[in-house]
N, C-alpha and C positions, 0 to 999 in steps of 0.2 A: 504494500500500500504506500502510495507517495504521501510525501508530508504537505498540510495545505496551508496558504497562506496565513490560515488563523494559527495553526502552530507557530511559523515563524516567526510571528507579528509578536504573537505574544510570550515566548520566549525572549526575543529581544527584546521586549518591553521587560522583564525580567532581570536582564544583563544588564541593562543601564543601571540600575541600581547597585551592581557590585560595590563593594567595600561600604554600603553605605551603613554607617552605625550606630544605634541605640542612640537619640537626642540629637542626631545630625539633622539638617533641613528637610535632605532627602528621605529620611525614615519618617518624619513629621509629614512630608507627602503620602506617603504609605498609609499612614494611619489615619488623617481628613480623608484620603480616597476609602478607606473601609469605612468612615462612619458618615459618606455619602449614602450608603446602603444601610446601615449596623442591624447585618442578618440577626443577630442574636436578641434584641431588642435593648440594648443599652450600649453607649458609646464605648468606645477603646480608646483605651488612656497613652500616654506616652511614655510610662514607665510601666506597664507588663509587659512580659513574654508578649511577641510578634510574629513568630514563625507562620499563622496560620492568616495571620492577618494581612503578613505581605504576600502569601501564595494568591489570596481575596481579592487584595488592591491590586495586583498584577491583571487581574481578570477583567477588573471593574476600568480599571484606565485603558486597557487596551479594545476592550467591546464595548462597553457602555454600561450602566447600571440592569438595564432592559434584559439582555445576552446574557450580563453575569448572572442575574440572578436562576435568569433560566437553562444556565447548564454546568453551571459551578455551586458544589455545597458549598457555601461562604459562611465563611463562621471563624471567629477567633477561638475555636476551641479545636482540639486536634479530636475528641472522642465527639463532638458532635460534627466534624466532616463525615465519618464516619457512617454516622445515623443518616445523616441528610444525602448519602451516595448511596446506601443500600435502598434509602425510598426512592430516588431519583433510577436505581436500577444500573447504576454503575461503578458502585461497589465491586473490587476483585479481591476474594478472600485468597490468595495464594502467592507464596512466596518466590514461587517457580515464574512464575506469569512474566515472560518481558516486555515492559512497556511500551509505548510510543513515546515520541516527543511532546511532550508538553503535561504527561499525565502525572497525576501527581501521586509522590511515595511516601507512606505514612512508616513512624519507628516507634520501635518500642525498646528503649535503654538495655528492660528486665528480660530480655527474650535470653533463652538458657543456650538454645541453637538448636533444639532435639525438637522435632515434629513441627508441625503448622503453629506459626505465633496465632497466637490470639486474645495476646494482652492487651494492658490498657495501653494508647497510641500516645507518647511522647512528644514528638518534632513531624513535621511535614515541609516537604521539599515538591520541587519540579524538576522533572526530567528534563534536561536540555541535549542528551546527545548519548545513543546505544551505539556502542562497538564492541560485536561479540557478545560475548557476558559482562562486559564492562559498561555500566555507569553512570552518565555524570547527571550528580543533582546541584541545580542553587539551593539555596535557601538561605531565609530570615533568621536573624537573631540564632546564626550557628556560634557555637565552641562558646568561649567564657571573655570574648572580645565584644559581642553579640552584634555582630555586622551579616551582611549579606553579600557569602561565599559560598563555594564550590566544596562537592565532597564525591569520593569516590564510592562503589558501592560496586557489589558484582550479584548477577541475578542466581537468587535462592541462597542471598548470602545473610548472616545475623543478624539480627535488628530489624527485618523489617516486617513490617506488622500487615501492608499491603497497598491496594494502589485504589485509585479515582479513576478512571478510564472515562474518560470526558469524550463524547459524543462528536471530534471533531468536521465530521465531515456535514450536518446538521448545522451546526456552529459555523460555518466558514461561508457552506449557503445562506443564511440567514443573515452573516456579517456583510456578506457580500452586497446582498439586498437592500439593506436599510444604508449600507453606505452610496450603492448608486441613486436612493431615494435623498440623502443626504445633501448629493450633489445637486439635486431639483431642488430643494427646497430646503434653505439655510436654519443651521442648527440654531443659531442666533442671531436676533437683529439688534441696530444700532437701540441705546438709551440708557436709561443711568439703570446700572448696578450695584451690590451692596458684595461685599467679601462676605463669606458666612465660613470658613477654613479658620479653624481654632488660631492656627500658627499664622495667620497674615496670608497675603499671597504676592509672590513677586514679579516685578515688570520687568518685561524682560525686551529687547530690540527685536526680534523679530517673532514672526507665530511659529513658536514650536519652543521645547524644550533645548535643543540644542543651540542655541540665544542665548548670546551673555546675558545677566540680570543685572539690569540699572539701579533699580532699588527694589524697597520691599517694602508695604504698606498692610495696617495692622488690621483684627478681624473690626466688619463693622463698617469702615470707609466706603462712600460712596468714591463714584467715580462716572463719567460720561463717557463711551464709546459711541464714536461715530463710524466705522466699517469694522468687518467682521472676517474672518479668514477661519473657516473650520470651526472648532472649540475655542475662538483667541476673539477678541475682539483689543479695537486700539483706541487707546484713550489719548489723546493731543494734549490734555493740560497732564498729564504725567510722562509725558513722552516714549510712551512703549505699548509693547502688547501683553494682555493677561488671559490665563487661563479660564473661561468664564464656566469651565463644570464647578469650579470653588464659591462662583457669584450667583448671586440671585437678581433677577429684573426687577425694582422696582419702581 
């Protein structure tokens, strides 16, 4: 089976975040993107455990809140992805099982190594890349730096409790869809917005993340945009573009 655009997309949406760490900017983006959604019914804070919540925000920034919710268990809880993949029906109870790209691998610390884990789930990761029986996951808040790095893993190897097998070929139609509808008709139009992103949101020179940032303005500010480019619109009295999934229109 080839791998489809929605894999890639959101694998690399994934990988931009490497190194990023516990109270960095970029983890504080992580965390306003999960409680754009907060499956669980209460916000995620910036000092708990993240693992699960950047596997969530990865979804959520690269599809939309819409897509995530409907084919990703999102949840800042590693035993409730769990629960929400087995009803979702893509739960894979086996340690043998080799993934795809982009599915996600749940652990368990207490696993002995004899027979089928089926402890309580620990850390959750993404697949970004099978070679052979080898490997490679990112993940959030790893090791006791709690940044977002790489670990190696080999199939039917210790620790792992099991996997998410995400629907991608559904997902990538569907992605694919709403983004040629996206192109008819703008995700956002020009007028004053409000920040509602706990951490501020920052201005950045052009629409896109890979945009130096000019400055950074706190939660609550309004601000005027007058054009729109995607998810970014630009504000002329702050001299940049912002991310308006963090804004509200009012």
């Amino acid at each position: 089976m080839s791998t489809t655009k929605a894999q890639l997309a959101y694998v690399s949406m994934s990988e931009s975040y490497l190194g990023a760490r516990i109270g960095s900017k970029k983890h504080h983006e992580l965390v306003d993107a999960f409680n754009l959604v907060a499956p669980d019914g209460w916000k995620m804070t910036y000092t708990a455990p993240w693992c699960a919540t950047a596997a969530s925000a990865w979804a959520i920034l690269t599809f939309g809140k819409k897509l995530a919710k409907r084919y990703f268990p999102l949840s800042a809880n590693c035993g409730t992805i769990i629960n929400e993949a087995m009803k979702m029906g893509i739960w894979v109870e086996s340690d043998r099982w080799v993934p795809v790209v982009g599915s996600w691998i749940l652990y368990d610390w207490n696993d002995t190594g004899a027979g089928e884990n089926k402890g309580i789930p620990d850390h959750v990761g993404v697949v970004t890349a099978i070679n052979g029986k080898r490997i490679t996951v990112i993940e959030g808040n790893k090791g006791t730096t709690g940044a977002v790095g790489f670990r190696q893993v080999t199939v039917d190897g210790r620790y792992i409790r099991g996997y998410v097998a995400i629907s991608w070929s559904a997902l990538d139609k569907d992605w694919r869809g709403i983004s040629q509808s996206a192109k008819k008709e703008p995700k956002y139009k020009p007028g004053t917005y409000k920040v509602v992103a706990a951490n501020g949101l920052n201005v950045r020179k052009g629409a896109g993340t890979e945009h130096r940032i000019i400055r950074a303005i706190a939660n609550g500010s309004r601000f005027k945009v007058t054009k729109t480019s995607g998810s970014w619109g630009f504000a002329p009295a702050l001299g940049g573009w912002l991310a308006l999934d963090y804004a509200r229109k009012v």
